[in-house]
N, C-alpha and C positions, 0 to 999 in steps of 0.2 A: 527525487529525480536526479539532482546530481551524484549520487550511491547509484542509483540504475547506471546513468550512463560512466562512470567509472570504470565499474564492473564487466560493462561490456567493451569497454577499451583495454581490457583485461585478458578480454578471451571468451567471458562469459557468457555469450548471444545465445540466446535473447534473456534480458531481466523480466523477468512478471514485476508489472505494476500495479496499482489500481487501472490507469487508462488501457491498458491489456484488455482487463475486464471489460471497460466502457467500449475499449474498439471490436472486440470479440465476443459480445454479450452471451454468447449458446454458451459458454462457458459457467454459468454462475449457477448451473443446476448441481454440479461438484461442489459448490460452496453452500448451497443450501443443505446439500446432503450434510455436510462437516456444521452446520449448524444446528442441524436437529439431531446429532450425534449419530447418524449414520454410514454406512461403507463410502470412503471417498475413493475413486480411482486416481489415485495423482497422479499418477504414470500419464494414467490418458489427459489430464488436467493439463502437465505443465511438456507436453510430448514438443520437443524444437526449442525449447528452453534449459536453461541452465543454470540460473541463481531464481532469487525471488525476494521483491524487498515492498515496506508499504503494508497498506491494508488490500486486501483482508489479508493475505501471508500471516502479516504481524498477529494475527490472533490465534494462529495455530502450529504455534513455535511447536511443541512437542508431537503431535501428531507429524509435524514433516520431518521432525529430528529420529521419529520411529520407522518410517517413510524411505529417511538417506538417511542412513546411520554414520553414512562417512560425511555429510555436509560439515561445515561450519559456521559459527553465527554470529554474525556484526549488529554486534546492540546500538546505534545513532543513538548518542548523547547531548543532551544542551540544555541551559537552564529553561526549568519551567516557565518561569514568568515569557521568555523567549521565543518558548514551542508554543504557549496559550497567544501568542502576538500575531504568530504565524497561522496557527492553525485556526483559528474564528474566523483568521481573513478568507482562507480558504475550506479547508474541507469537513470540516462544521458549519459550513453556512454555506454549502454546495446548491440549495433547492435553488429550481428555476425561478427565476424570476416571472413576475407576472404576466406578462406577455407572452415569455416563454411557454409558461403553461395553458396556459388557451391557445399557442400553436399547434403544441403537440397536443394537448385535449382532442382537437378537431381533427387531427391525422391520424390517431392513433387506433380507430378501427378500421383504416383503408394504410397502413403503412407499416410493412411487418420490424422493420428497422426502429421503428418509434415502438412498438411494442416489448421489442427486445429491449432499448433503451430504460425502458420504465419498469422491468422487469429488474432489472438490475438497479437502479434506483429505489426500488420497493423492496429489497434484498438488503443495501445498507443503511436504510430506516433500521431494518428489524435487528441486522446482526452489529451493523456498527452503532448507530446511534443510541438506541435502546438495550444491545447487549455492554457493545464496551464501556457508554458513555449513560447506563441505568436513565436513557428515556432524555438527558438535557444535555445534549452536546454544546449549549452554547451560556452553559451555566461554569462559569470561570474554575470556581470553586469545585464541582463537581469531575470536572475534565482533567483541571492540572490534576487531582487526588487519582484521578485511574493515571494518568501518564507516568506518574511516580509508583504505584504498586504495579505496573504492567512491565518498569523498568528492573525493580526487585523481584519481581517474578522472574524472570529471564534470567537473571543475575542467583537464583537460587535452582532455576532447572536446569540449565546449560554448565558441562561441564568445564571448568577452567579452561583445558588445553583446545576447548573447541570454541570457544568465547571471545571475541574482540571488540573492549567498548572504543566509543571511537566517536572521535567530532570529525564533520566533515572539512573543518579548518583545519586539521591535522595535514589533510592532503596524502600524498600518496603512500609517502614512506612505513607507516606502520599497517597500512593496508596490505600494501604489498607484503612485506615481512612476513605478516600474520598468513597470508594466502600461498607463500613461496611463492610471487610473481617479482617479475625484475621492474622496475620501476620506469614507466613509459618517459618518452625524451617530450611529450605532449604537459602542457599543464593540466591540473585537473581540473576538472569543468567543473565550472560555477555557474550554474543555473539559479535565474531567478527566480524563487519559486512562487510566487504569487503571478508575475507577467506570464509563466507557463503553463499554471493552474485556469487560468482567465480565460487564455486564449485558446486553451484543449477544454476547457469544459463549455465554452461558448460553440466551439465547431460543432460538440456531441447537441446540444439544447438547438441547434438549429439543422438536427436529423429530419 
């Protein structure tokens, strides 16, 4: 989140993020298509947009890099033990909560908004959990092992000169460098990412 809004402090309106997908759901039939290895429209996909960072993006680095062939690509780096801290809090342990789901259970054939919800939610079962994370996102051992060859992947398909690994404590300077942008007189934003995660996936669980 704080790579999205950088980016768009940059110039780059609009970033795709996952919550893109959550606020936009009619969206995610392009992403089923690139899941089942079929034609994606991305033009039409990311049409008012201009970077793209997060999942699903993250899993279809070379199809968008065949896509815009002049893009460039920001690998976010940090240690494992780090990102596994992070991410169990948040977006590996995304299901609703109990309550939750007996809300939308009981809205969801009279509320087309909660269907579309759930449609997307039953999308990164299939393609994140079960594709990127082989079925146990919230198996320590199993998650860090894909974060670590998902980061050598990247690191073996993207060509040097279009490649920027990069911690988001770096801040702005070798972002910018790498993008040719001048380096905003703004700090960079530091977003909480669990207080962010919380409070945008609670709005979406309470469609």
């Amino acid at each position: 989140m704080s790579l999205k809004m950088a980016l768009e402090q940059l110039g780059y309106v609009q970033c795709y993020h996952m919550f893109e997908l959550l606020d936009h759901p009619t969206g995610v039939q392009h992403w089923k298509n690139a899941m089942r290895g079929r034609p994606v429209d991305w033009e039409a996909l990311f049409a008012g947009y201009q970077a793209v960072v997060d999942f699903p993006g993250c899993l279809y680095v070379e199809e968008l890099m065949a896509a815009f062939p002049e893009a460039k690509v920001v690998l976010t780096v940090r240690d494992p033990e780090s990102w596994w801290e992070s991410a169990s809090a948040t977006i590996l342990n995304a299901a609703p909560p109990l309550p939750a789901q007996i809300r939308l259970a009981l809205r969801y054939p009279f509320v087309r908004r909660v269907r579309q919800i759930m449609d997307v939610v039953m999308y990164n079962i299939q393609d994140i959990y079960k594709g990127a994370f082989s079925g146990k996102p919230m198996d320590k051992e199993t998650a860090i092992q894909a974060f670590i060859a998902h980061n050598a992947a990247i690191r073996l398909l993207v060509p040097p000169a279009r490649l920027l690994e990069y911690e988001v404590k770096q801040g702005w300077e070798p972002l910018c460098a790498f993008l040719g942008q001048e380096i905003p007189p703004s700090e960079f934003p530091r977003i909480n990412a669990r207080e962010e995660f919380y409070r945008r996936i609670g709005k979406i669980y309470r469609a």
